[in-house]
N, C-alpha and C positions, 0 to 999 in steps of 0.2 A: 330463509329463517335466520334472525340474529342470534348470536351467541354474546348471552350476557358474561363478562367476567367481573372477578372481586378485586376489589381494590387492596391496598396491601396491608392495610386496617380491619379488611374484612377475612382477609387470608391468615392472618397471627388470630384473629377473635377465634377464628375457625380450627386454628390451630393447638391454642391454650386451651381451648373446651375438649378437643379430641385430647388433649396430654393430661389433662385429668381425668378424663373417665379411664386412660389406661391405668392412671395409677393408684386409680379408686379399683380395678377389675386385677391387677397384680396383686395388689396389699391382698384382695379377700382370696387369692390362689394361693399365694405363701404361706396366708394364715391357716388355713384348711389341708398344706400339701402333708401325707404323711409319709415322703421319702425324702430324707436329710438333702441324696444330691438336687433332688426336683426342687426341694425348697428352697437353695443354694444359687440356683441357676435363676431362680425367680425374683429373690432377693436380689440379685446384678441387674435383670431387665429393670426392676420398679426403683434402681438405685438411678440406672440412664436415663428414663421416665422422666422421673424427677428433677435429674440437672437440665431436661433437654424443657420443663414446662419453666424451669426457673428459668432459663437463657430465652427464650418467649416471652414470659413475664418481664424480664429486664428490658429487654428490647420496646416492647408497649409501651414501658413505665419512660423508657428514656424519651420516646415520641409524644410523651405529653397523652396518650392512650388509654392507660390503666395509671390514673393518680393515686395514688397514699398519701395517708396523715401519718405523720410523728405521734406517738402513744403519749400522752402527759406522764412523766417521772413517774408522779403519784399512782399513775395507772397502774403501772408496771411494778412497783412496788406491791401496790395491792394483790395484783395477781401471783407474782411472786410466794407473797406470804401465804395466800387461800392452798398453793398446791404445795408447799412445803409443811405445812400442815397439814395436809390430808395424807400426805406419803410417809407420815408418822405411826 
């Protein structure tokens, strides 16, 4: 029997999708913990979570993987303004 393996395009895809569901399954433990230290501790896992899907995400992005657009000025402006007004 063969053993299929991933390619290293298929092992980061594989990877970023597992590093956000942790940090989607942390954020909703933290938000729900009601012990200061439990929620302390959770806060640091979904803080390394975080950098570890960003450092994934980079990686993709620099192989040409995961592209991004630049936001038009104006965009960013507008969005800007909508939640600085809402937070009034």
């Amino acid at each position: 029997m063969m053993k299929e393996t991933l390619n290293d395009r298929e092992m980061l895809t594989d990877a970023l999708s597992s590093e956000k569901f942790m940090t989607e399954n942390y954020n909703t433990f933290t938000n729900e913990c009601a012990s200061p230290t439990l929620m302390n501790e959770f806060m640091n896992l979904l803080s390394e979570e975080h950098q570890i899907q960003h450092d994934i995400f980079s990686e993709m992005q620099k192989r040409g993987w995961y592209p991004t657009q630049d936001a038009p000025a104006e965009k960013i402006a507008q969005t800007k303004m909508k939640f600085s007004s809402s937070s009034n």
